[in-house]
C-alpha positions in Angstrom: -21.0 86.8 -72.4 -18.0 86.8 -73.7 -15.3 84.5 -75.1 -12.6 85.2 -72.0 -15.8 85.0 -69.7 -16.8 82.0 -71.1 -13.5 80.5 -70.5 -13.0 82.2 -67.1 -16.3 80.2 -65.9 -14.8 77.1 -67.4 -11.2 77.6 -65.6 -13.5 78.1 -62.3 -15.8 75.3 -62.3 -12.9 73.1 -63.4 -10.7 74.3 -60.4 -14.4 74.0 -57.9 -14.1 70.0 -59.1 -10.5 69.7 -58.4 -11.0 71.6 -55.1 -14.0 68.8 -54.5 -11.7 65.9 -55.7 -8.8 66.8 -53.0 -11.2 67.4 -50.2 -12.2 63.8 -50.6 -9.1 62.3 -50.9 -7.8 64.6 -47.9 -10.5 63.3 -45.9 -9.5 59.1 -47.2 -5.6 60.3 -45.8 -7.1 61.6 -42.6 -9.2 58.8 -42.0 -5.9 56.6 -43.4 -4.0 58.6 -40.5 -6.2 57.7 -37.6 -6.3 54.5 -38.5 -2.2 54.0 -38.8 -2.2 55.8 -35.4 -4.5 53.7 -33.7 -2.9 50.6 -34.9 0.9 52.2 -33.2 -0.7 52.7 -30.0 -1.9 49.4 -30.0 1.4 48.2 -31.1 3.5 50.2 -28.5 1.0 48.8 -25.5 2.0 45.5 -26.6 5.4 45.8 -27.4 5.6 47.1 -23.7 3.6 44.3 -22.1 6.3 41.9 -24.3 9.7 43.8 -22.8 7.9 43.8 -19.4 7.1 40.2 -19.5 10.8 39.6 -21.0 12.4 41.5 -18.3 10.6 39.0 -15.3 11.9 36.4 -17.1 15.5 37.4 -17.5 17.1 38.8 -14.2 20.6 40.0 -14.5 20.9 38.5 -18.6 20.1 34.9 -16.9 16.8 33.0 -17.3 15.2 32.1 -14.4 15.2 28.5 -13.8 11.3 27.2 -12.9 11.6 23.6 -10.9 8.2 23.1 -10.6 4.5 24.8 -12.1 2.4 25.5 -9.3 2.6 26.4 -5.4 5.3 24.5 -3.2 4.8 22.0 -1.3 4.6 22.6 2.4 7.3 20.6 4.2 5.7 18.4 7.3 6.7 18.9 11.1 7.7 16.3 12.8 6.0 16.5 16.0 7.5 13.9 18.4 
């Protein structure tokens, strides 16, 4: 073997580990990605549930007044 096949092997196994070394790390940043894109669609779900609970409470920019928790009182007949 000779000295520039020597040092051709070297540059090749060298660029095999540094091929190795970003398939790993591309495979943390995937990983990474699913994770960040699991985490906005859980967000956005409850950012919607927030604006729709926010829009029952304010109709037309005014907040709804609430008298009373509970069910209303049924007015008695008079039954003369």
């Amino acid at each position: 073997m000779t000295e520039d096949e020597r040092n051709l092997d070297l540059m090749v196994a060298e660029l095999e580990q540094e091929n190795r070394l970003m398939r790993a790390r591309n495979e943390r940043l995937q990983h990474e990605l699913d994770r960040a894109l699991d985490d906005n669609a859980r967000f956005k779900v409850t950012l919607e549930r927030i604006i729709a609970v926010s829009k029952l409470a304010f109709r037309d920019g005014v907040p709804e007044r609430v008298g009373e928790v509970g069910t209303k009182a049924r007015q008695q007949e008079c039954n003369d």
